[in-house]
C-alpha positions, 0 to 999 in steps of 0.5 A: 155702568149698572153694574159699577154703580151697584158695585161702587154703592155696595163697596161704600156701603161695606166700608162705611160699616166697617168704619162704624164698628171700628169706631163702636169697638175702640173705646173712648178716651174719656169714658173707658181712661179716667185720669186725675192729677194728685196734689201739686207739681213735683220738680222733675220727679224721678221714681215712684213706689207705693207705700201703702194703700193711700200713699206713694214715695216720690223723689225729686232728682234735685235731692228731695223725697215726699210721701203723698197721700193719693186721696188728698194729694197732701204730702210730707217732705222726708228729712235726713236724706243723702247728699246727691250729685244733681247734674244733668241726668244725676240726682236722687233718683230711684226709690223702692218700698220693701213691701216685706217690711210691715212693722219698720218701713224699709226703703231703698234709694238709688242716687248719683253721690258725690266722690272724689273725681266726680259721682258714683251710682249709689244705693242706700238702706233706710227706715222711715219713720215719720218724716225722717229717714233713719239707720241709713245704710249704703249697701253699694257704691259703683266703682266706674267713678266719672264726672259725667251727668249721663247714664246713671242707670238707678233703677231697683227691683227686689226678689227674695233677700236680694236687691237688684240694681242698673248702673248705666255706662256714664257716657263711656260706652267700652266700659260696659264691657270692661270686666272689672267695672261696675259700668254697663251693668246690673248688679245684687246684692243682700239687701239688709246687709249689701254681702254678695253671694259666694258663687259668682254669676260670671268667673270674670266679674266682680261677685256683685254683678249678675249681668253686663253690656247695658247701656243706660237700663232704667226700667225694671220688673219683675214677671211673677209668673216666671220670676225673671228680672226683666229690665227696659234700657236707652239704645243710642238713635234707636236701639232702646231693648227689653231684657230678661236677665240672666245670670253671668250673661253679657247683653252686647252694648256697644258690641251689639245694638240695634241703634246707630250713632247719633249723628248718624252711621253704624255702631263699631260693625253695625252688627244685631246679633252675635255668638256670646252675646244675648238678643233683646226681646224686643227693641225700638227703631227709633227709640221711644227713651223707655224709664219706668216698666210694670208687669200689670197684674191688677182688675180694674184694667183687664185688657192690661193684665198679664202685659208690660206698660212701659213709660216713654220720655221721647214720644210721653206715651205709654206703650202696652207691649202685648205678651204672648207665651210671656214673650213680647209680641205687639204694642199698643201707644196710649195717652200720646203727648197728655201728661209730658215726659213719662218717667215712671210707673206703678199700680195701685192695690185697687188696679189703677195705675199710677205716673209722673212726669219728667218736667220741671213742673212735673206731676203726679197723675193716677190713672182709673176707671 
């Protein structure tokens, strides 16, 4: 009984410790994360992009663009926009600032237009000058044309000449795999001019498509490590992926998934993996709803560095996936249910990170230390 009685001491003493040093090495909320909500509320606010050191571009998915002065909060309404198809998940949605053009601002947005039949996923070319946008260009409307409100895609990155662009399968998942649609894909194309290259990425597709099989991919990244495209996309009830893009390659959807059917059951055969079809690097049961994603490369986080953050709708988290050899290999949530639906994401030159939240009083928020 002496013996149990030291045990049992010696056992609540060793886990009393190992709770005070996991207590000392995870560090607080409030003294390690500063966070500060800039300016006003955005109604559902959809895409950010930095335009300068003190100011950031911000869409409204019901048609509007403001640039807003991080310090302040102050904003600026932009005018001459496009008309764009506000329903459901449709609108003016991505908004991407060529960080290459210093003496004429060149932006790039993608919205849902209205066609005959219903909308197309669309992106635009613009200059801003002032408050207005001005030599508007469309470099390339998708030719999946549907009534639908679901499933835009709309996220943009640019690398080198070329703008690269996510179009979802607007709720008809076979499409996605229809080789002579824009649905389910991504694709690039010039950006001054929205020509393509000569030599196609795939033999069967149109020239503009780099990559098919995508669901709905409306996160997009560039690792400059390695130069890769890398995109986050919505699986159906489970099954959201992280992709590396590669050229003429088909990523599976709705052949290939990790989800199932929303009212429960398996997908066509239910099957992960297949021949001919490319596996996620990393994937989500059950789904968080990934949007915005950022390889962070900054010093104000260093923990963060090197790593993917990536905006969750589902749980308003921000998920830190750990890479390793420039693969994914664990995750980290943070800020759970602070800020609301988390829609997008970037960084700031100084290493603070910035977000905004999907809601109808949504906002802006920079995030600091």
């Amino acid at each position: 009984m002496k013996f149990l009685n030291i045990t049992l001491f010696n056992s609540l003493t060793f886990f009393l410790l190992t709770v005070a040093l996991f207590a000392f090495s995870v560090p607080s909320f409030t003294q390690e994360y500063k966070v500060k909500k800039v300016g006003k509320a955005f109604s559902h606010p959809w895409g950010i992009s930095v335009f300068d050191n003190d100011e950031v571009l911000i869409t409204e998915r019901g048609g509007n663009l403001f640039k807003v002065n991080i310090k302040n909060g102050s904003r600026l309404k932009i005018s001459n926009l496009p008309e764009v198809f506000n329903v459901r998940q449709g609108g003016l949605l991505d908004v991407l600032v060529d960080k290459e053009s210093v003496s004429e601002r060149k932006v790039y947005i993608c919205y849902s237009s209205k066609v005959s039949g219903g909308s197309s996923t669309t992106l635009m070319a613009g200059t801003l000058k002032e408050d207005k946008l001005i030599s508007k260009k469309i470099l390339f409307k998708s030719n999946n044309v549907s009534e639908s409100g679901v499933h835009f895609g709309c996220r943009l990155a640019i690398l080198n000449d070329e703008i690269f662009m996510s179009i979802g399968d607007r709720g008809n998942r076979y499409e996605a795999q229809d080789a002579n649609s824009h649905a389910g894909s991504v694709i690039r194309v010039n950006k001054y001019d929205g020509s393509t290259r000569e030599q196609k990425p795939h033999d069967s597709w149109p020239a503009e498509v780099y990559t098919k099989g995508h669901r709905n991919p409306q996160g997009m990244a560039i690792n400059s490590k390695t130069n890769e495209i890398w995109v986050n996309e919505h699986g159906p009830k489970g099954g959201d992926e992280i992709n590396v893009l590669k050229p003429g390659k088909n990523y599976g959807w709705p052949i290939v998934t990790y989800g199932e059917e929303y009212w429960g059951g398996k997908i066509g055969q239910g099957i992960t993996s297949l021949d001919g079809f490319e596996n996620p690097l990393w994937y989500w049961v059950p789904s968080i709803a990934p949007s915005g994603m950022i390889f962070y490369d900054k010093n104000m986080f260093p923990e963060f560095k090197r790593h993917l953050l990536v905006s969750s709708l589902k749980f308003k988290s921000l998920y830190v996936v750990k890479l390793e050899n420039e693969l994914p290999q664990k995750e980290l949530v943070l800020f759970k249910k602070r800020f609301g639906r988390i829609r997008d994401i970037e960084q700031l030159n100084d290493g603070s990170i910035l977000i905004i939240s999907d809601e109808k009083k949504g906002g802006l928020y920079r995030i600091y230390r």
